[in-house]
C-alpha positions as CSV (number, residue, x, y, z in Angstrom):
1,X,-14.3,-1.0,-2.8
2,X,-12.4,1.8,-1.2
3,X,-8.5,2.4,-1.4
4,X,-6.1,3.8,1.1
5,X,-2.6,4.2,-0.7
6,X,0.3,4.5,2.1
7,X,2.1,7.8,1.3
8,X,3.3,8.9,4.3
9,X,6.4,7.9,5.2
10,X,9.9,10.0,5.5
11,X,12.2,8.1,2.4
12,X,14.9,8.6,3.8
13,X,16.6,5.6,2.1
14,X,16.4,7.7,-1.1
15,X,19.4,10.4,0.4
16,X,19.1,13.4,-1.2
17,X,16.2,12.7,-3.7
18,X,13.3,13.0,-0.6
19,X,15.8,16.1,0.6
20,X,13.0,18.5,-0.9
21,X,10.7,15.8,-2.5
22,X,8.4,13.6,-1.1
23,X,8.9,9.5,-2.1
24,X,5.7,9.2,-3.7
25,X,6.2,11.9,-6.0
26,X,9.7,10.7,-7.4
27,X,9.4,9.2,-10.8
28,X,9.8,6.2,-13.3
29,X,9.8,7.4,-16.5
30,X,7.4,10.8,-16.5
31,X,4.6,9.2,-13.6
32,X,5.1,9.6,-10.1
33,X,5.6,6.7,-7.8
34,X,1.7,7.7,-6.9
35,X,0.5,8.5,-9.8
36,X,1.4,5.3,-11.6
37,X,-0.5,3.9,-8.2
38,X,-3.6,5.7,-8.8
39,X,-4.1,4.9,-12.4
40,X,-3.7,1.2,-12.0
41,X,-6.4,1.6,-9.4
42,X,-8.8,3.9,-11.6
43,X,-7.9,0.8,-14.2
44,X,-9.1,-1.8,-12.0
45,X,-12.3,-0.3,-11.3
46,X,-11.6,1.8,-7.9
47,X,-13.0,5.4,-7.6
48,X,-12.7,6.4,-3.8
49,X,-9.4,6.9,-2.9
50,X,-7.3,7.7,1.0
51,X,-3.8,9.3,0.7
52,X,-2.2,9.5,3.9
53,X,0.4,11.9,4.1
54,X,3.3,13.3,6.4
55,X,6.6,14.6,5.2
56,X,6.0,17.1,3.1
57,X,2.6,16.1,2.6
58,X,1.3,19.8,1.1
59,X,3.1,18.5,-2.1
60,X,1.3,15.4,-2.5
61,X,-1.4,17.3,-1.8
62,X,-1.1,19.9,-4.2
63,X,0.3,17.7,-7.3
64,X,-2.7,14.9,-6.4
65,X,-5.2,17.4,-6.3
66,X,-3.9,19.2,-9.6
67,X,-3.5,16.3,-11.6
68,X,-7.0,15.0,-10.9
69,X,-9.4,17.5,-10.2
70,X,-10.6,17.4,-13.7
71,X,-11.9,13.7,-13.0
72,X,-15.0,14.0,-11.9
73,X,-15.7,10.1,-11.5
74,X,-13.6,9.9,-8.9
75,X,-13.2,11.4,-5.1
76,X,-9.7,11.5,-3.7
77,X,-9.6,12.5,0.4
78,X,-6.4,13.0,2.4
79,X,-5.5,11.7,5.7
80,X,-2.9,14.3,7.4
81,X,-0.7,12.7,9.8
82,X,1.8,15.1,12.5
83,X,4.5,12.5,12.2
84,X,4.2,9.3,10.1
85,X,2.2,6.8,12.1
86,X,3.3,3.1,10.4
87,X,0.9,1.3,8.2
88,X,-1.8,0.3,11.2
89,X,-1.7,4.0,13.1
90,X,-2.3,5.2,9.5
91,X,-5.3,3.5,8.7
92,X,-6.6,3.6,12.5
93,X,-5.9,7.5,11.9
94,X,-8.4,7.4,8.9
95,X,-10.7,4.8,9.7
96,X,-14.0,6.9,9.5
97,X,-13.0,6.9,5.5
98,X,-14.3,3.4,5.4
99,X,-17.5,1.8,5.3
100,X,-18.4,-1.9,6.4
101,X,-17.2,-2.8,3.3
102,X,-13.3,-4.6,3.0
103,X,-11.0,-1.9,1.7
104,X,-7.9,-1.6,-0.3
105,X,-4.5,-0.8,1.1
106,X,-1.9,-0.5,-1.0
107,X,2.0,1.1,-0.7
108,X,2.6,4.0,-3.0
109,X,6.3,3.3,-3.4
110,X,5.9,-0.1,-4.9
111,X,6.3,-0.6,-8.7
112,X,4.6,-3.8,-10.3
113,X,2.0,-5.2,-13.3
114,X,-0.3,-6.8,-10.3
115,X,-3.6,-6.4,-11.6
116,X,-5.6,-4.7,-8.8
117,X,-8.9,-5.9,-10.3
118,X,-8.4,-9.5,-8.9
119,X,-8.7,-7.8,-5.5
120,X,-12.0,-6.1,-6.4
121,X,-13.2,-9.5,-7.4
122,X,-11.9,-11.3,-4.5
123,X,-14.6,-12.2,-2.1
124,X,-14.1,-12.6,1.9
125,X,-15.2,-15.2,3.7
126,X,-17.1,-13.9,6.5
127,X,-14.2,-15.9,8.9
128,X,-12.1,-14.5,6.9
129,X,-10.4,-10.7,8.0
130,X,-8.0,-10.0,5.3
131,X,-6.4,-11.2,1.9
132,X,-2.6,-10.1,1.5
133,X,-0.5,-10.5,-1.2
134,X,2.8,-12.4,-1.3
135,X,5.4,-12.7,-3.6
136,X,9.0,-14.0,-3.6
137,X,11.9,-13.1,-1.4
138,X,13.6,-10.3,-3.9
139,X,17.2,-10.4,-4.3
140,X,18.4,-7.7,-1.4
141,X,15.6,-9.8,1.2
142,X,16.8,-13.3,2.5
143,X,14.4,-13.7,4.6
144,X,10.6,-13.1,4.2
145,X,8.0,-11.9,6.1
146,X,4.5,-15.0,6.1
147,X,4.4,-18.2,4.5
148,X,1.6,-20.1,2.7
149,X,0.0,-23.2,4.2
150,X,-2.7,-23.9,1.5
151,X,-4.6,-20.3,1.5
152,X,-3.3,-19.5,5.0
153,X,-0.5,-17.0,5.9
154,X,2.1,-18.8,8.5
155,X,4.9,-17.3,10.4
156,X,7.2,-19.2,8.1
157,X,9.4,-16.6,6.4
158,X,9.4,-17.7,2.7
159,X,7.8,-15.1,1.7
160,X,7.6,-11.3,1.5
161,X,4.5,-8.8,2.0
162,X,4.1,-6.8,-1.4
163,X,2.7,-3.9,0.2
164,X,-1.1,-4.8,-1.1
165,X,-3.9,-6.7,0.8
166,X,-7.7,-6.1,1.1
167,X,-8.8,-5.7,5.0
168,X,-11.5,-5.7,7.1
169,X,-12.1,-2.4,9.3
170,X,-12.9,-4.8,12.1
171,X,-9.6,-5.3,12.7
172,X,-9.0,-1.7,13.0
173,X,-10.9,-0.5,15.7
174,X,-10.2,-0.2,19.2
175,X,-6.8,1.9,18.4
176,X,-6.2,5.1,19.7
177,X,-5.9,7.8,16.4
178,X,-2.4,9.6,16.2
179,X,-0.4,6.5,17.7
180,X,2.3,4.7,16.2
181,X,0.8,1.1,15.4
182,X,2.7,-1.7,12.6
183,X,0.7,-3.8,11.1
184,X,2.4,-6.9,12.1
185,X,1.7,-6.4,15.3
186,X,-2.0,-7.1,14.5
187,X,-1.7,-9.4,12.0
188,X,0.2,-11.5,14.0
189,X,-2.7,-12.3,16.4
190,X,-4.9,-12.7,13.3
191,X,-2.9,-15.3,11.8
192,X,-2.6,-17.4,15.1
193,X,-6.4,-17.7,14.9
194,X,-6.6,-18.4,11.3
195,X,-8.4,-15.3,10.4
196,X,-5.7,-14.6,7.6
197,X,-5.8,-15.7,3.7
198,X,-3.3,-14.7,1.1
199,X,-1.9,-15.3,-2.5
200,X,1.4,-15.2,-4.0
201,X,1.8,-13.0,-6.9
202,X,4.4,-14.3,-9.2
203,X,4.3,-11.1,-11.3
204,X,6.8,-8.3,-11.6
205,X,7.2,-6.6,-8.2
206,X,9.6,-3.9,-7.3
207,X,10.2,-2.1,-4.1
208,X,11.5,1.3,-4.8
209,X,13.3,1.8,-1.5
210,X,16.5,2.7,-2.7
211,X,18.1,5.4,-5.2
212,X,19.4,2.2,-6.8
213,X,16.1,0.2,-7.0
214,X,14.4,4.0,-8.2
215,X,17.4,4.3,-11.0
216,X,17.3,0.3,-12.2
217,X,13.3,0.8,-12.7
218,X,14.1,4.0,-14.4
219,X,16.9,2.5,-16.9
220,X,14.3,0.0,-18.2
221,X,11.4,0.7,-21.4
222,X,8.3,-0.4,-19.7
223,X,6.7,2.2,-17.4
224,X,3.1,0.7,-18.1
């Protein structure tokens, strides 16, 4: 299985820590936000990797391709975008990465002890066009983003998107590269016909989309 970790975007909830710095490459502990991202999926078992970058992508770049061009089982492409292009324009952007195989997606600005492996193991149904992964509303969300019924994601609202799923490519095509496309707006259709499955993760989950969130995760002892 192939991963695409979402690296793009402009941070600019983090004030003056993205100023010069790109999200991804802020830190817990001594890892990057990406690099902890990259190990846990070199953990699981992943070895082709997509990094999509933007704002001030040469930097992700640079410190990705310095910090693992000494691994040889592994192969780690970059997907440049002009302007960020949300999570769907993103992978559209990149889709010739991807073989006819389901692929990976994963945010590089979350922080959590989901084991990716599950994923890897996770087999689609062939009705089936992607696996996302839940988890609870955290404290600053009131309101989620799918509900559960059984193994199908609803339009309730009880839960919220962590960020990871497994896709089809299927659901990909037909986009025009470089264009601005959210992910909800596809999914959406894909849940009214079913086509949806998902799990929620009752693990530890962080999003690190704050300086608070960043410094909280950084006060703490675990940075496994």
């Amino acid at each position: 299985m192939k991963a695409m970790i979402l690296s793009a975007g402009m941070g600019s909830r983090m004030g003056y820590l993205t100023k010069n710095t790109p999200k991804p490459l802020l830190k817990i502990g001594n890892q990057t936000l990406l690099e902890i991202q990259i190990n846990k999926l070199i953990q699981a078992g992943i070895s082709q990797f997509l990094i999509n970058v933007s704002y001030l992508g040469d930097q992700i770049i640079e410190f990705v391709s310095d910090k693992y061009k000494n691994i040889s089982t592994i192969e780690i492409q970059f997907s440049e975008e002009n302007q960020p292009l949300e999570t769907a324009g993103g992978i559209v952007n990149a889709l010739e990465f991807f073989d006819n195989n389901p692929f990976l997606v994963t945010n590089a600005d979350i922080f959590t002890h989901f084991d990716y492996s599950i994923l890897l193991k996770h087999k689609l149904s062939a009705d089936v066009s992607a696996f996302l992964i839940l988890v609870p509303n955290p404290k600053f969300k009131t309101v989620g983003d799918y509900g559960l019924e059984g193994n199908k994601l609803s339009f309730n609202k009880d839960f919220t998107y962590s960020g990871i799923g497994v896709y089809r490519k299927e659901m990909f095509q037909g986009f025009k590269k470089g264009e601005k496309i959210k992910l909800k707006s596809i999914l959406d259709d894909y849940i009214l016909n079913n086509k949806i499955d998902g799990s929620l993760y009752h693990g530890y989950w962080s999003d690190i989309g704050t300086e608070e969130r960043l410094e909280f995760e950084n006060k703490k002892n675990d940075y496994k």
